[in-house]
N, C-alpha and C positions, 0 to 999 in steps of 0.2 A: 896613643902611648899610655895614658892613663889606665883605660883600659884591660891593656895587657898589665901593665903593674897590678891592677885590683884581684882579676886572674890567677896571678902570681902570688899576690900579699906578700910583694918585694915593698916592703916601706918609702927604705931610700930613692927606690925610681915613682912609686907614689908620691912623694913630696917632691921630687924633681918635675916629673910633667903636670903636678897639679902647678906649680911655681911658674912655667912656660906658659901655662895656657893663659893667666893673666894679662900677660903684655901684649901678648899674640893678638888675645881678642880686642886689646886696646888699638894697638898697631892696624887693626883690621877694616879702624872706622875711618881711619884715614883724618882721624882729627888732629890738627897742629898743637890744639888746648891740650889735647887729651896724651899726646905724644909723650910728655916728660913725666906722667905720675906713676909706673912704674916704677920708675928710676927711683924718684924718690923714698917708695913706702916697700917696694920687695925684699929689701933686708930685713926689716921688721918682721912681714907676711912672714918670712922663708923661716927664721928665730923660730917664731910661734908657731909655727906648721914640726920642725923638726922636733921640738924640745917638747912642747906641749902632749900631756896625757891622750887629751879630748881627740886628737888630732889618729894620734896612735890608736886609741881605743874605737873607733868611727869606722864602722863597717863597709870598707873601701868599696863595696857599690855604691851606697850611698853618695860618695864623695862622684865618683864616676857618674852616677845620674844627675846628681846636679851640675855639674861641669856639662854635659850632652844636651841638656836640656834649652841652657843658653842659645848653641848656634843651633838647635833645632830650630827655634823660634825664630832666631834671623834668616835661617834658609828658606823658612814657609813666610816671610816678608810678616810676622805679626811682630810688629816692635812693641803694644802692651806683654803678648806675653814674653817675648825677649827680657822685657824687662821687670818683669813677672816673677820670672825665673831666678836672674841676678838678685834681686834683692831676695828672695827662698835663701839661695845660696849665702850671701854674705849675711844673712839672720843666722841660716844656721850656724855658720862657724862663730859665729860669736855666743849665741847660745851655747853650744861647744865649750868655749875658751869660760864663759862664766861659770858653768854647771860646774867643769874642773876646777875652777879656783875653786869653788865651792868645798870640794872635797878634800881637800888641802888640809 
């Protein structure tokens, strides 16, 4: 779905399946710790994804290869680079989020 948004450079559905894929991959591990932290922090994520410059201005491949790159990595069973990948991605979006305050 991602994907097809970046394609597109439909924003609204970029910031919806980029917002799904978070729990999804949480949901995925099958962990009971890991079960409720969606819940807790995707209001915020979804705020900052929709409202935020950084997010809009971010070349919707980009966003797309780092979200793909994730379960690549768990599907070829490498949990370093699975998790390799997650932290690339959640650096980047903060780096993101700071550059834009920056320009404020």
């Amino acid at each position: 779905m991602i994907g097809r948004a970046a394609q597109q450079l439909d924003f609204p559905a970029r910031v919806e399946s980029d917002i799904m894929f978070h729990p999804a991959l949480v949901a995925a591990t099958g962990s009971s710790r890991l079960g409720p932290m969606p819940e807790l922090i995707m209001g915020e994520v979804q705020l900052t994804m929709g409202q935020a410059r950084a997010h809009r201005a971010t070349h919707p491949g980009d966003i797309e290869r780092e979200h793909a790159a994730i379960p690549a990595a768990i599907d070829a069973g490498n949990a370093k680079g699975a998790e390799n990948a997650l932290l690339f991605h959640l650096h980047a979006a903060r780096d993101r989020l700071i550059a834009d305050l920056g320009t404020e």
